[in-house]
PyMOL commands that place a pseudoatom at each C-alpha (Angstrom):
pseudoatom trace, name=CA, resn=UNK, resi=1, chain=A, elem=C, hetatm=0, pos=[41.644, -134.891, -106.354]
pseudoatom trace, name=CA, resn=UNK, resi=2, chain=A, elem=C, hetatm=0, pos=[40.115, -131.946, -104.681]
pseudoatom trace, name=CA, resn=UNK, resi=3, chain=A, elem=C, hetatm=0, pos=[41.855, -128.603, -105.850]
pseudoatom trace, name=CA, resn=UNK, resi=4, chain=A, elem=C, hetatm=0, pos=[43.913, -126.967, -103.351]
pseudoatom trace, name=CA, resn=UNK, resi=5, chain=A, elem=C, hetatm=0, pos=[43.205, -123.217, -101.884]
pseudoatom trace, name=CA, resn=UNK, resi=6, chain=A, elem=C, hetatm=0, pos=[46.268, -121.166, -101.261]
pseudoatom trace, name=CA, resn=UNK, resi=7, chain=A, elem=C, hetatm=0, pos=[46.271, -119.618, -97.701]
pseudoatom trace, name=CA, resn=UNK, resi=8, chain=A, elem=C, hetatm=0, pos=[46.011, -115.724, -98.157]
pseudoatom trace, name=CA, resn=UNK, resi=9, chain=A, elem=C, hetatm=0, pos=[48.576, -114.376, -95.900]
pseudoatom trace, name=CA, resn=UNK, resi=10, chain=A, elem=C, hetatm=0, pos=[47.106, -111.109, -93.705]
pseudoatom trace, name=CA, resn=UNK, resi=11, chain=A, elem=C, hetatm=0, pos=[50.357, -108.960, -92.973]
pseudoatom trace, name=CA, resn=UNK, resi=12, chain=A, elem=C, hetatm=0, pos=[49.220, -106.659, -90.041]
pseudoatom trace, name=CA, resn=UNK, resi=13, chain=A, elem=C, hetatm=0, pos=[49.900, -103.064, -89.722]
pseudoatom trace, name=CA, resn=UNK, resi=14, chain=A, elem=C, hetatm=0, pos=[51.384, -101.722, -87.076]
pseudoatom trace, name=CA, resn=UNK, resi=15, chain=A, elem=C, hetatm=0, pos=[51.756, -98.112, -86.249]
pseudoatom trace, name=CA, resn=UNK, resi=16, chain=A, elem=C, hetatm=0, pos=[54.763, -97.205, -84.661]
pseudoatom trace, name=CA, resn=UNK, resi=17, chain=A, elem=C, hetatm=0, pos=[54.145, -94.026, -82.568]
pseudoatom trace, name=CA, resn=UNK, resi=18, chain=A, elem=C, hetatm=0, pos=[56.542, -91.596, -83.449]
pseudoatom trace, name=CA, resn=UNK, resi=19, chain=A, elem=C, hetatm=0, pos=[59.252, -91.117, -80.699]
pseudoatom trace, name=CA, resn=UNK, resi=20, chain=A, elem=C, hetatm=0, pos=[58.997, -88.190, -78.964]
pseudoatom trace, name=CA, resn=UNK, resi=21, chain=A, elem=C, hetatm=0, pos=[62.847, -86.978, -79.053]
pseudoatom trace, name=CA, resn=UNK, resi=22, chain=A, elem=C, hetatm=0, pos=[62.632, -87.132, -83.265]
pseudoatom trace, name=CA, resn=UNK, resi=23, chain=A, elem=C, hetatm=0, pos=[59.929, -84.845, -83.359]
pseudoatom trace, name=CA, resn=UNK, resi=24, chain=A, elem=C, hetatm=0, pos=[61.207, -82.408, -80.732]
pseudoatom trace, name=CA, resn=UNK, resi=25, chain=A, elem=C, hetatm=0, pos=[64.750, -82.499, -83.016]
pseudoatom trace, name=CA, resn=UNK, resi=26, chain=A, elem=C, hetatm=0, pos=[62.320, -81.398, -86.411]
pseudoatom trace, name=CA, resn=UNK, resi=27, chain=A, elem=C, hetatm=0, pos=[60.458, -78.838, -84.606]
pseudoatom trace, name=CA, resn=UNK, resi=28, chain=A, elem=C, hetatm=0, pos=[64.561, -77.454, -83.152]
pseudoatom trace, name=CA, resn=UNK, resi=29, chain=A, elem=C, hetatm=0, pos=[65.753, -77.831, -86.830]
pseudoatom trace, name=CA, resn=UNK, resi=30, chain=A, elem=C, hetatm=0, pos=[62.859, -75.831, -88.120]
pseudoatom trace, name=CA, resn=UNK, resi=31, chain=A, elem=C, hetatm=0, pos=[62.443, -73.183, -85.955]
pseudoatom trace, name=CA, resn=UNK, resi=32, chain=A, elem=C, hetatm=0, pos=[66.419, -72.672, -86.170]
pseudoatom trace, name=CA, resn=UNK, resi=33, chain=A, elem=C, hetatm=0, pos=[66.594, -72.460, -89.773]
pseudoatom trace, name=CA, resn=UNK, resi=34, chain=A, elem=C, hetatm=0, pos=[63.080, -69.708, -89.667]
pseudoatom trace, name=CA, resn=UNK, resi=35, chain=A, elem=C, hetatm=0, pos=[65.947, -68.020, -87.089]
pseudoatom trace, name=CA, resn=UNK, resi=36, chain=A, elem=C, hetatm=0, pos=[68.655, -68.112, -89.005]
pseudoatom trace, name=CA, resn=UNK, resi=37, chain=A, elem=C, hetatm=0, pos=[66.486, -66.852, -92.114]
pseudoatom trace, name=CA, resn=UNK, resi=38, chain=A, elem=C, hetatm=0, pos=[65.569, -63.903, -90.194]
pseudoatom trace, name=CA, resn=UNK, resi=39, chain=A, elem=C, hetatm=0, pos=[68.752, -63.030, -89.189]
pseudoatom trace, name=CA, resn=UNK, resi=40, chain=A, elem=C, hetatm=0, pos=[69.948, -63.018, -92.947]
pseudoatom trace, name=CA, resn=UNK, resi=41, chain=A, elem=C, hetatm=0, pos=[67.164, -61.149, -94.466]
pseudoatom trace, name=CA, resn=UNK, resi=42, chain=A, elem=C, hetatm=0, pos=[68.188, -58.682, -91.088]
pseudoatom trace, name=CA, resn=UNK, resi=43, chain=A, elem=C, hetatm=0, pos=[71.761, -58.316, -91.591]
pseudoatom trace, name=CA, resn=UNK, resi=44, chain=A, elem=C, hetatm=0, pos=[71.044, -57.875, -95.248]
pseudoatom trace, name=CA, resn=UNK, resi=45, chain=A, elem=C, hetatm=0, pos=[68.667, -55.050, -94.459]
pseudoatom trace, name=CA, resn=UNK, resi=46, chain=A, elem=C, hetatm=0, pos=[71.395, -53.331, -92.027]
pseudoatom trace, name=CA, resn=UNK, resi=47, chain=A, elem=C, hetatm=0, pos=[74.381, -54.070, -95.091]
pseudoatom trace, name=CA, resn=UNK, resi=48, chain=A, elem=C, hetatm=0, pos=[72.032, -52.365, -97.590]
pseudoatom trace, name=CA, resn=UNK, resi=49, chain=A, elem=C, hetatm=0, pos=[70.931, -49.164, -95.245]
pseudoatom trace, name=CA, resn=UNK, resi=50, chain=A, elem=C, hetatm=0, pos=[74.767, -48.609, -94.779]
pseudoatom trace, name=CA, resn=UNK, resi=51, chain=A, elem=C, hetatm=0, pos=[75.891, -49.049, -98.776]
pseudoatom trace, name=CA, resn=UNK, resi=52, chain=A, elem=C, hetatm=0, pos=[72.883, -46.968, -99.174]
pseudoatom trace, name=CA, resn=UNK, resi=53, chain=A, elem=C, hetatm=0, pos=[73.756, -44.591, -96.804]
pseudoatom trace, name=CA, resn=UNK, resi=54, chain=A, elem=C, hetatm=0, pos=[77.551, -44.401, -97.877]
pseudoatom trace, name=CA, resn=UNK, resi=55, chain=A, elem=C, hetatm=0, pos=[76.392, -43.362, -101.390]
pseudoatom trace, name=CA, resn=UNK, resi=56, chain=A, elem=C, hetatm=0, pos=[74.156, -40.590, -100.229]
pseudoatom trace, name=CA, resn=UNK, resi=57, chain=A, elem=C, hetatm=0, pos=[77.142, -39.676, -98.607]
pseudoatom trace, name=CA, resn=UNK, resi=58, chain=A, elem=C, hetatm=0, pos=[79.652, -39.369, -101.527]
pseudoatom trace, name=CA, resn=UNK, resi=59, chain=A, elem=C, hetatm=0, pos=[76.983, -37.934, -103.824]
pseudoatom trace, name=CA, resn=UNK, resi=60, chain=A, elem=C, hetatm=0, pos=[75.521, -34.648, -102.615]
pseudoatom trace, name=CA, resn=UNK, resi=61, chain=A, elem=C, hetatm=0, pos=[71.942, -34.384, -104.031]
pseudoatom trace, name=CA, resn=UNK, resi=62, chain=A, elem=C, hetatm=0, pos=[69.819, -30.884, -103.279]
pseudoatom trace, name=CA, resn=UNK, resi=63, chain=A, elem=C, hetatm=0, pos=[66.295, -30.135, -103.982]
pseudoatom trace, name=CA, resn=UNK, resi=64, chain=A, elem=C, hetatm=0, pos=[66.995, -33.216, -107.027]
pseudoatom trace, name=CA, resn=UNK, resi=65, chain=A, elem=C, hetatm=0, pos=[69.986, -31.685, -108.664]
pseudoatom trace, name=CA, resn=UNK, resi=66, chain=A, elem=C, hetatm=0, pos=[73.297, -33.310, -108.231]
pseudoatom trace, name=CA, resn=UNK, resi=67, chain=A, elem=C, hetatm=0, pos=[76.258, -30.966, -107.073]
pseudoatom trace, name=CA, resn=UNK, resi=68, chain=A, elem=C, hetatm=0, pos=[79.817, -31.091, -109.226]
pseudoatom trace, name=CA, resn=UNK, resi=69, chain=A, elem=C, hetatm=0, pos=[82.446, -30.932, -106.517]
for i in range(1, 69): cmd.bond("trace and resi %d" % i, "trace and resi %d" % (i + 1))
show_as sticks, trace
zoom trace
């Protein structure tokens, strides 16, 4: 009896194009969260002027040397 040869299955691949609409929604995400981060780092900046600021304030400092009230 003559030996049998098993059929070697050939699965295809197919690429899907990516659909248009999913990669506009990543680029959106994306360039919201860069926004967003920018507006942090921002109000962060403003915050920190103002404590900064506010301390200056309440500590007189002349020529270096700190004034007692």
């Amino acid at each position: 009896m003559a030996k049998r040869h098993a059929r070697r299955v050939h699965h295809h691949l197919t690429h899907h194009k990516a659909q248009t609409g999913e990669n506009y929604l990543v680029v959106v995400r994306s360039w919201m969260f860069v926004v967003a981060f920018a507006l942090m780092l921002g109000l962060g900046a403003m915050v920190g002027q103002f404590i900064s600021a506010q301390i200056a304030a309440s500590t007189p400092v002349v020529a270096g040397v700190t004034i007692q009230p």
